[in-house]
C-alpha positions in Angstrom: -7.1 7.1 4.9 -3.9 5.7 5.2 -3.1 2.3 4.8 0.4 0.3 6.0 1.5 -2.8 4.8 3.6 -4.8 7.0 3.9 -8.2 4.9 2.7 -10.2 2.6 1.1 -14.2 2.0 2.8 -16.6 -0.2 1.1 -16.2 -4.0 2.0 -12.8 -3.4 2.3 -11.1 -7.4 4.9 -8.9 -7.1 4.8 -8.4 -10.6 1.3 -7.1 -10.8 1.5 -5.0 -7.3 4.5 -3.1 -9.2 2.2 -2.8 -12.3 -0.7 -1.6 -9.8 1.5 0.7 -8.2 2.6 2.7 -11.2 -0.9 2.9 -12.7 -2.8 3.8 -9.4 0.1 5.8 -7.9 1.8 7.1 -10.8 5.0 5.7 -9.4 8.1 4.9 -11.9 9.6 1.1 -12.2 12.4 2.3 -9.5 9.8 3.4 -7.3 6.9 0.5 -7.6 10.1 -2.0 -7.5 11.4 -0.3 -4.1 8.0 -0.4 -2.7 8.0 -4.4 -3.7 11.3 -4.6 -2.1 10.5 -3.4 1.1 7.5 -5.6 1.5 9.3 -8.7 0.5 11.5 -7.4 3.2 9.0 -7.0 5.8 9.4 -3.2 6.5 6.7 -1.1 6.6 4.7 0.8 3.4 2.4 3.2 4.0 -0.7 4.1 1.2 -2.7 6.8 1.1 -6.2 6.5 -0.9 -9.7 8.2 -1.2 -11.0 4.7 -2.0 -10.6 2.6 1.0 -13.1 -0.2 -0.5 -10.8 -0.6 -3.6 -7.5 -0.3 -2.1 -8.3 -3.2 0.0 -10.0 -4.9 -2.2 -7.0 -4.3 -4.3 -4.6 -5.3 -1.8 -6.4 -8.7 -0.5 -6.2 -9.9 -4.3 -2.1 -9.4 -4.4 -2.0 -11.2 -0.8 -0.7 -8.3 1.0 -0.8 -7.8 4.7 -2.1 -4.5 6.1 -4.1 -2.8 8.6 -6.2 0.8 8.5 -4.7 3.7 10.0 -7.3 6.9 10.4 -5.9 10.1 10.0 -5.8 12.1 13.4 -6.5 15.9 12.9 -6.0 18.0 15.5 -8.0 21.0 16.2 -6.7 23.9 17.7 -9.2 27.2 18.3 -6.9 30.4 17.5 
């Protein structure tokens, strides 16, 4: 599943969504604090996760703004 998110709430913890980011993602500072960036900006960050109950779960805490986007595979008969 892939989740975007398109803004955030005030009390948002930037701090600790960087933190999150790097554990759960494996991202570096640069990255997680890119990622932060953008969504303090309002652009649009697309998540990926296996775990749909705990990423939102996850998400909801830090005040984040997001919606679910299923994946759409196409099947083609060869």
């Amino acid at each position: 599943m892939k989740i975007v998110i398109y803004g955030w709430d005030e009390g948002f913890n930037k701090v600790q969504f960087n933190k999150f980011l790097r554990k759960e993602y494996g991202y570096n500072i640069n990255a997680a604090k890119n990622i932060v960036d953008d969504i303090l900006n309002e652009t649009e960050v697309c998540l990926e996760t296996n775990d749909l109950v705990y990423l939102t779960k996850s998400l909801d805490g830090f005040k984040l703004k997001y919606r679910i986007e299923k994946e759409n595979r196409e099947h083609r008969d060869a």
